[in-house]
C-alpha positions in Angstrom: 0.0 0.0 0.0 1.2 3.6 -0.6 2.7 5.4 2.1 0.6 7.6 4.0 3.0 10.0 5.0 3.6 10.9 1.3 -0.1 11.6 1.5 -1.9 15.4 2.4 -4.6 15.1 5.0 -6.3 17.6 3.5 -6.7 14.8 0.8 -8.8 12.3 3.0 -10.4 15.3 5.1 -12.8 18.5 4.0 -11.0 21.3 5.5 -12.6 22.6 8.4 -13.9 26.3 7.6 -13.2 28.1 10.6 -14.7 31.3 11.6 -11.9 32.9 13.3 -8.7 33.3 11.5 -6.3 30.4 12.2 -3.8 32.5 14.4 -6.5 33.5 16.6 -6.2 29.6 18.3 -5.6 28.7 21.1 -2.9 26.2 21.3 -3.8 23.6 23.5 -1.4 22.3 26.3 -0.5 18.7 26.9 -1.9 18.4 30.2 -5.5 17.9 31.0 -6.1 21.6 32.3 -6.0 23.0 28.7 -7.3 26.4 28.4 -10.8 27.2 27.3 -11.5 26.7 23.5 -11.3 29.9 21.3 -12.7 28.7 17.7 -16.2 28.1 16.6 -16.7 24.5 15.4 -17.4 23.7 10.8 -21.1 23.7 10.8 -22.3 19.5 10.6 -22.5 18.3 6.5 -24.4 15.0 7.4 -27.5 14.3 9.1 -28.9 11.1 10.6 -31.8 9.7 8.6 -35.4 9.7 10.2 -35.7 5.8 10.9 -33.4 4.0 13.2 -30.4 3.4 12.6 -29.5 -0.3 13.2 -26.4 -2.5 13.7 -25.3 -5.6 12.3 -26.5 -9.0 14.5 -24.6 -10.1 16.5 -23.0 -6.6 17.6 -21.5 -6.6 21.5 -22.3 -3.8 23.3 -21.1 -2.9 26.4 -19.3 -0.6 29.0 -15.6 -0.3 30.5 -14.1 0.4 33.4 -10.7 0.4 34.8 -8.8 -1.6 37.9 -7.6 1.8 39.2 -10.0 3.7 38.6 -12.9 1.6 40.2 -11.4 -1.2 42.8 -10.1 0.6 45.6 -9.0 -1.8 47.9 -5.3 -0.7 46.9 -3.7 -2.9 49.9 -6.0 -5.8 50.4 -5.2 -9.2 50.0 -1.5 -8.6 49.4 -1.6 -6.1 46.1 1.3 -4.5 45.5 2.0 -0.8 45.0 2.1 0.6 41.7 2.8 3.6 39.7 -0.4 5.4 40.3 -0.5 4.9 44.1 3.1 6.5 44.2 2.3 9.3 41.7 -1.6 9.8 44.2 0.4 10.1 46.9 2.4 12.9 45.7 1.5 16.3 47.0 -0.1 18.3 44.0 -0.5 15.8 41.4 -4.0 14.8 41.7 -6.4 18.0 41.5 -8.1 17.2 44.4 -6.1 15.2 46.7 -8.1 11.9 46.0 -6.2 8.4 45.5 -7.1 5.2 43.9 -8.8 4.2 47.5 -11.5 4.0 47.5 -12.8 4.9 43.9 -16.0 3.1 43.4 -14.9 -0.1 46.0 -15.6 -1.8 43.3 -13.2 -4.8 45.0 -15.8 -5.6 47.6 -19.1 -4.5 45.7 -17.7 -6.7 42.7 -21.4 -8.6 42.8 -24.0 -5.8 43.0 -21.6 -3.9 40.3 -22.4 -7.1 37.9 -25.8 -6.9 38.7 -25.9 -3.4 37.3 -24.3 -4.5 34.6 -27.3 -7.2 34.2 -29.8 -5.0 35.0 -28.7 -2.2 32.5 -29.5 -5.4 29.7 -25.5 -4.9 28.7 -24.0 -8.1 27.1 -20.5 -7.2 27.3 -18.2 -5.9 30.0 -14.8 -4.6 29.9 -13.0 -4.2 32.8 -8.4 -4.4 33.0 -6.5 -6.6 35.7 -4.4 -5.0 37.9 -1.0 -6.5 37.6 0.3 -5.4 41.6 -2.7 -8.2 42.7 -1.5 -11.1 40.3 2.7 -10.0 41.0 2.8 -7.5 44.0 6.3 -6.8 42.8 5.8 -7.1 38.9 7.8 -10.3 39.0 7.8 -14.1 40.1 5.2 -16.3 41.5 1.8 -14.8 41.0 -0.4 -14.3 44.4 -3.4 -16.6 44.3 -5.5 -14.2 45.7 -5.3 -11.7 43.0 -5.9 -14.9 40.5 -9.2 -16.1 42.7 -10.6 -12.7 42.4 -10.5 -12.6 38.9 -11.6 -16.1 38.7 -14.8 -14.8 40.7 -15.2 -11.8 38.9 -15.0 -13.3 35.2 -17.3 -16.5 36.6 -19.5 -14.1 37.9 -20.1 -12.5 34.6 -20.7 -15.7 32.9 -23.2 -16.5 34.9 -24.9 -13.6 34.4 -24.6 -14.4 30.3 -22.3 -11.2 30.1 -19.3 -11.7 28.3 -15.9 -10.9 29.6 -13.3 -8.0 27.8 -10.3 -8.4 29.7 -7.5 -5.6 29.2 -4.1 -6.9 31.0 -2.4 -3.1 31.3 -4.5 -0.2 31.8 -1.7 2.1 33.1 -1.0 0.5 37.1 2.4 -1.1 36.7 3.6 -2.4 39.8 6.0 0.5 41.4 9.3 -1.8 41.3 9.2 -2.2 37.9 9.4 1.9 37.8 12.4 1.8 40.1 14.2 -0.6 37.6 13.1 1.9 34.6 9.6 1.2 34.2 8.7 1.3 30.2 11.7 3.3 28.9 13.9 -0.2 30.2 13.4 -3.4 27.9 13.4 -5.2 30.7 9.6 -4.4 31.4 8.6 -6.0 28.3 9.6 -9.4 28.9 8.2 -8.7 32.7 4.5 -8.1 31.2 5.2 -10.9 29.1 5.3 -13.5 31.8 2.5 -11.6 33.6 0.2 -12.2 30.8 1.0 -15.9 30.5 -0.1 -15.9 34.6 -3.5 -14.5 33.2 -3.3 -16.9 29.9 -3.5 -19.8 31.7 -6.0 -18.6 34.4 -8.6 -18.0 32.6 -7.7 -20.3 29.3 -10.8 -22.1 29.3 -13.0 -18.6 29.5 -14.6 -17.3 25.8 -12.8 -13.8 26.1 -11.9 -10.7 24.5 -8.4 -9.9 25.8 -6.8 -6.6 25.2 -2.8 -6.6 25.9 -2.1 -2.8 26.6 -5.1 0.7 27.1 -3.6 3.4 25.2 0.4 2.7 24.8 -0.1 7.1 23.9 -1.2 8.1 27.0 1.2 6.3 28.8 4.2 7.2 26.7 3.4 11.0 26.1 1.3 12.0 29.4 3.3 10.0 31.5 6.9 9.9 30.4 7.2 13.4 28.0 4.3 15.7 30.1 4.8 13.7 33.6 0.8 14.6 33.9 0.3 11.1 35.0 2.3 8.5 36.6 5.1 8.1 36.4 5.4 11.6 36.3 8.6 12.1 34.3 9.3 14.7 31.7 11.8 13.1 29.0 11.3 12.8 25.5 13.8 10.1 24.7 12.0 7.9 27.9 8.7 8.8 26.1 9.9 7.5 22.9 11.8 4.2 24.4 7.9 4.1 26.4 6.0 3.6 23.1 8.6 0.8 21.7 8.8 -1.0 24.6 5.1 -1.0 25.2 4.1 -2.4 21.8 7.2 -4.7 22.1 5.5 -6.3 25.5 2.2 -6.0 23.2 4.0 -8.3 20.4 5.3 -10.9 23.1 1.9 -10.9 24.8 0.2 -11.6 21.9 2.5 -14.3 21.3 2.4 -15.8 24.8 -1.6 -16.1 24.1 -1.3 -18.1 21.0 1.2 -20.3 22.8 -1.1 -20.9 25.8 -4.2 -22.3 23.8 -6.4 -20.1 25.9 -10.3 -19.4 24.1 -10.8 -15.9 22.7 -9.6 -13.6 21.1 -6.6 -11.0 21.6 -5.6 -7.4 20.2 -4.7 -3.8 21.9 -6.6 -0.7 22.8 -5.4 2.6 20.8 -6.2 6.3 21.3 -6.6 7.6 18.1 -7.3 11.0 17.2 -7.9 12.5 13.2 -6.0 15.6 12.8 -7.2 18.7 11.1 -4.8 21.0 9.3 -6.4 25.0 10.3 -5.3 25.8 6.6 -3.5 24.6 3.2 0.0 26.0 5.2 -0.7 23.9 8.1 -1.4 20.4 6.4 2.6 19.6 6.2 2.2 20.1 10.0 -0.5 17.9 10.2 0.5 14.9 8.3 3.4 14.9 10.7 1.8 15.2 14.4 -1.2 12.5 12.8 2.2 10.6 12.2 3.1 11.3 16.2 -0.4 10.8 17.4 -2.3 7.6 15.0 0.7 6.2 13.1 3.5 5.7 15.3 1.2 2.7 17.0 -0.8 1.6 13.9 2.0 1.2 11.6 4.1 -1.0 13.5 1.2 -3.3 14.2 -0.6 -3.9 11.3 2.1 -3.0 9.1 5.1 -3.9 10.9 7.3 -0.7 10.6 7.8 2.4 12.3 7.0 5.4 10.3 9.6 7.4 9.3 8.3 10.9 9.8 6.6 10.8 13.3 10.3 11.6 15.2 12.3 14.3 14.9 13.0 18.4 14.6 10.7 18.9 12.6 7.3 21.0 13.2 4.3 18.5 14.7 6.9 15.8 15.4 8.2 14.2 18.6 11.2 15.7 19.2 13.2 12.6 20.1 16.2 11.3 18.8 15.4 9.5 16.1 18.7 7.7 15.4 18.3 6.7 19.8 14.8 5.5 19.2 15.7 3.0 15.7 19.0 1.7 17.9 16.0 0.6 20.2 14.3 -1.7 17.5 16.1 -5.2 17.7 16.4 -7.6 15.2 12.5 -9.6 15.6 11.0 -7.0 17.2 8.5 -5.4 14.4 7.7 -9.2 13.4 6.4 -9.8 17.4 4.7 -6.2 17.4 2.8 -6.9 14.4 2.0 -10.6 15.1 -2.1 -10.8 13.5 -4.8 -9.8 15.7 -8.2 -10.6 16.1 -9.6 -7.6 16.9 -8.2 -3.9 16.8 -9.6 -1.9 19.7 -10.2 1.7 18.9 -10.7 4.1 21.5 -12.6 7.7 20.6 -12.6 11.1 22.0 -12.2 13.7 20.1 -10.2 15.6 17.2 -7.0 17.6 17.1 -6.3 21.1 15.1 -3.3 21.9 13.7 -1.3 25.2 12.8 1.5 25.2 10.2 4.0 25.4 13.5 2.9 22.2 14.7 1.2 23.1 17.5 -2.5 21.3 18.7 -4.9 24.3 18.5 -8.8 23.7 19.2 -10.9 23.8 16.7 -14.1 22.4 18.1 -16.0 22.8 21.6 -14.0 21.0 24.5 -15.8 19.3 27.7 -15.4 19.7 31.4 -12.5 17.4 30.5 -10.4 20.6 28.1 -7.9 18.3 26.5 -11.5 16.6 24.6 -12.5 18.4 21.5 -16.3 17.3 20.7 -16.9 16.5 17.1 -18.8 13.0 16.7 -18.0 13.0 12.8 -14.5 12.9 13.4 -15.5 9.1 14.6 -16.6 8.3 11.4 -13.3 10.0 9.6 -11.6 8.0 12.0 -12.9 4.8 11.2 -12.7 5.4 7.5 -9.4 6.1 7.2 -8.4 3.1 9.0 -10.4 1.5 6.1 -8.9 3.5 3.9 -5.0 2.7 4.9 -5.1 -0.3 6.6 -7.5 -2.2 4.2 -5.9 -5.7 6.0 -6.7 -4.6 9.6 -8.3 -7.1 11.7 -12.4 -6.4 12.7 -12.8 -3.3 14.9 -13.9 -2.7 18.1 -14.5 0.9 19.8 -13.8 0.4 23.5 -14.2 3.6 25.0 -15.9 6.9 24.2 -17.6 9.0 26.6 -17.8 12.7 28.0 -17.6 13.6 31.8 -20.8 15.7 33.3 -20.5 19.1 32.5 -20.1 19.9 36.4 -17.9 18.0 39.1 -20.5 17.1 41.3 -22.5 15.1 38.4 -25.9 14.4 37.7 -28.3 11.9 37.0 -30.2 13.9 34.1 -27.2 13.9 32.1 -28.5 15.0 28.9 -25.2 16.2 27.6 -23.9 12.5 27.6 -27.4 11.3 26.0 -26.8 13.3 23.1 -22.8 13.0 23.3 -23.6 8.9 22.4 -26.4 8.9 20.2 -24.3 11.4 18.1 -21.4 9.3 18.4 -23.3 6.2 17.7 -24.7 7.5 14.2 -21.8 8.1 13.1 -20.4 4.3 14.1 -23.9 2.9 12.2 -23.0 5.3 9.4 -19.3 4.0 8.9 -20.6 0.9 9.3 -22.8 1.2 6.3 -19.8 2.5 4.7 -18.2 -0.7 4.6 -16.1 -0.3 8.0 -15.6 -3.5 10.1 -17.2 -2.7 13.5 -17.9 -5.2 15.3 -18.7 -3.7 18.8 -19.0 -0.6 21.5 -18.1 -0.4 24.9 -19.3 3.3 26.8 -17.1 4.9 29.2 -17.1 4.7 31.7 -20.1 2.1 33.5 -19.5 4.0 36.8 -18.2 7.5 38.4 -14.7 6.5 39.3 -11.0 7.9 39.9 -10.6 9.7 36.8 -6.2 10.0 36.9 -4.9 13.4 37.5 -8.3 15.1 38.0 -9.5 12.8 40.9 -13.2 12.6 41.9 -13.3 15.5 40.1 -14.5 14.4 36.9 -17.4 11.8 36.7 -18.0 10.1 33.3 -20.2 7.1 34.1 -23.1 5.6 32.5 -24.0 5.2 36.5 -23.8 8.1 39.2 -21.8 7.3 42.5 -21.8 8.5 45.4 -18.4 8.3 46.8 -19.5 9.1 50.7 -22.3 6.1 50.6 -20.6 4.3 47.5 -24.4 3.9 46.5 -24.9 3.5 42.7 -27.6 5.5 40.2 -28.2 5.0 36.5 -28.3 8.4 34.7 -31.2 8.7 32.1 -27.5 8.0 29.6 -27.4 4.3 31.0 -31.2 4.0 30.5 -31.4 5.1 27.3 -28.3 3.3 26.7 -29.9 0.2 27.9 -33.0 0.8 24.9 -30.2 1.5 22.1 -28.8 -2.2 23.3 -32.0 -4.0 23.4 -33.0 -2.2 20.2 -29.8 -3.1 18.6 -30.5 0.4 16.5 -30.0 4.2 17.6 -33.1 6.5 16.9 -32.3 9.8 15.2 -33.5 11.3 17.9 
């Protein structure tokens, strides 16, 4: 196939007629306090037809959550300490003092949480492991305790008929491993290698979806270039050895699945976000930081190579050493990383702009959460172009999109997230029409939970929680959720 970096983005994208002249943007900061957007958003060029719009049988919908972010618990039954304990612990980093404990105590209201699930009439759930239960330490023997409560939890599921999305990494690695290096040491590759074999051979007999890593991005630029999130380091060159160590412990995952025999099927959970050049002088720009943000994880695995414009001086690039970040890639490496998949988990929430400097600019209306520019079509340019340049890519799956409540103490009438999915899932029905492989949807989040650097601040659950009583309420966006699902269609309005 061509090579897409040879390719203008303004040649697979209408360019976005902005109001406001293109210097009057706001460039928008890495971290998740971004400043208020400044540009209007394109008026919408498609509209949703007047009948339902329905899926293809046999769809899985569902909702995620995280192990961090909803378990609590964060010292019971001999779990380690990881990354995100350290980094909550820290004085400052969390915007309003909250930790991981107790979340949603999800750990010890693992039952009732499933019969939400039930109740709510979803048929999937995705939920990650956290690796400091099954290896305290990140290494060695795993602790049968952690093992038993996954056991339970995935049992549990079953026999409510719901089927089981497993992710293995969704961002709590085990605080030792982070003392030897964390991601930016090869080392921690082969570590999550033999971690996932511990959860292979657990659960081989169970019908699941397993996911190997949750956004290899976030983790490589938030935590190791922006140190917004754990681990909380600011380096470019750890960022960059981050993203090819990640999909490196991807590839051997991948491969320790195949060699366990376990049921299921396996792939990995990307953040990917379309890119809009502000102008013709800006596209140049643009091809580069969609290189940074989409292609620097797709290429290598589905295509097996690294693409040669996402590192360097250059404007929109990551301004790594290149020539340090190729001496990374051993001999076998790109052959493990882009093993085939079953599945290609694509995770949606929002749009970039970009000026000819390079810089991320808003170009659409942000939520509470300023780092998320709104724009449900970009969903469908998403998924097209992954049709479009990856024509061999295994069946896809979105696995998170959601919006937080437009204030930080919630509500239950969350209209905002009502619209913010039927939007989003018109334009999934409409891609699918279009010939895109989609074989599934998974909201974000089921319940109010830890949301990383902003705490309890931030609530972007299907389910309102109240985090002094831990008692659970679906918002009018679970229960018209729960009609979409039953319906296996979304209305136009």
């Amino acid at each position: 196939m061509p090579d897409r970096s040879a390719r203008p983005v303004l040649d697979r994208r209408l360019l976005l007629q902005l109001g406001a002249a293109a210097g009057a943007l706001a460039a928008c900061t890495p971290s998740p306090r971004a400043p208020e957007p400044t540009a209007t958003a394109a008026p919408t060029t498609w509209e949703p037809p007047a009948e339902p719009m329905t899926f293809p049988a046999g769809f899985v919908w569902g909702a995620a959550t995280s192990a961090f972010q909803v378990e609590g618990s964060t010292t019971a039954d001999g779990r380690g300490q990881s990354i995100w304990d350290t980094f909550a612990a820290e004085r400052g980093r969390i915007a309003d003092g909250s930790t991981g404990d107790p979340a949603a105590d999800h750990y010890r209201r693992w039952e009732s949480d499933l019969d939400l699930i039930a109740d709510l009439g979803l048929p999937a759930y995705r939920f990650s492991v956290a690796w400091p239960r099954i290896q305290p330490t990140g290494s060695g023997a795993a602790d049968q305790r952690g093992v038993d409560f996954y056991r339970r939890l995935v049992d549990g599921l079953l026999t409510r008929g719901i089927h089981p999305a497993i992710t293995l990494y969704h961002w709590d690695l085990p605080q030792p491993l982070q003392d030897d290096g964390g991601w930016a040491v090869r080392a921690t590759a082969d570590r999550f290698a033999d971690y996932a074999a511990i959860m292979f051979d657990a659960l081989r007999d169970v019908d699941a979806t397993w996911l190997t890593l949750n956004e290899p991005k976030t983790t490589a630029y938030v935590g190791y270039r922006w140190g917004a999130h754990a681990p909380g380091i600011s380096d470019v060159d750890q960022a960059a050895a981050a993203v090819h160590h990640q999909l490196l412990a991807h590839g051997r995952a991948v491969s320790a699945f195949r060699a366990s025999g376990a049921a299921g099927g396996i792939g990995i959970a990307l953040n990917l976000l379309p890119v809009y050049p502000v102008d013709l002088e800006a596209d140049p720009a643009a091809v580069r930081v969609d290189a940074v943000e989409n292609r620097l994880f797709l290429d290598p695995v589905l295509l097996g190579r690294y693409p040669t414009d996402a590192i360097g001086a250059l404007a929109g690039q990551l301004p790594a050493d290149p020539g340090a970040f190729e001496d990374l890639v051993q001999d076998g490496d790109l052959e493990l990383i882009s093993a085939p998949l079953d599945l290609l988990a694509v995770q949606y929430y929002g749009v970039t702009g970009v000026d000819d400097a390079g810089n991320q600019v808003e170009v659409y209306p942000t939520s509470l959460a300023t780092w998320q520019q709104v724009h449900p079509e970009g969903l469908y340019d998403l998924l097209m172009d992954l049709l479009i340049d990856y024509p061999d890519a295994p069946p896809l799956v979105i696995t998170e999109n959601g919006i937080p409540d437009p204030t930080a103490d919630g509500t239950v009438d969350d209209t905002e997230r009502l619209e913010f999915l039927r939007a989003h899932l018109q334009q999934a029905a409409r891609a699918i029409g279009d010939g895109v492989r989609l074989t599934g949807y998974y909201a974000w989040s089921l319940l109010d939970n830890f949301e990383w650097a902003e705490g309890l601040s931030q609530r972007w659950g299907l389910v309102h929680v109240d985090f002094e009583t831990q008692e659970r309420t679906p918002k009018d966006s679970a229960r018209w959720y729960s009609t979409v699902v039953a319906a296996n269609a979304v209305p136009r309005s």
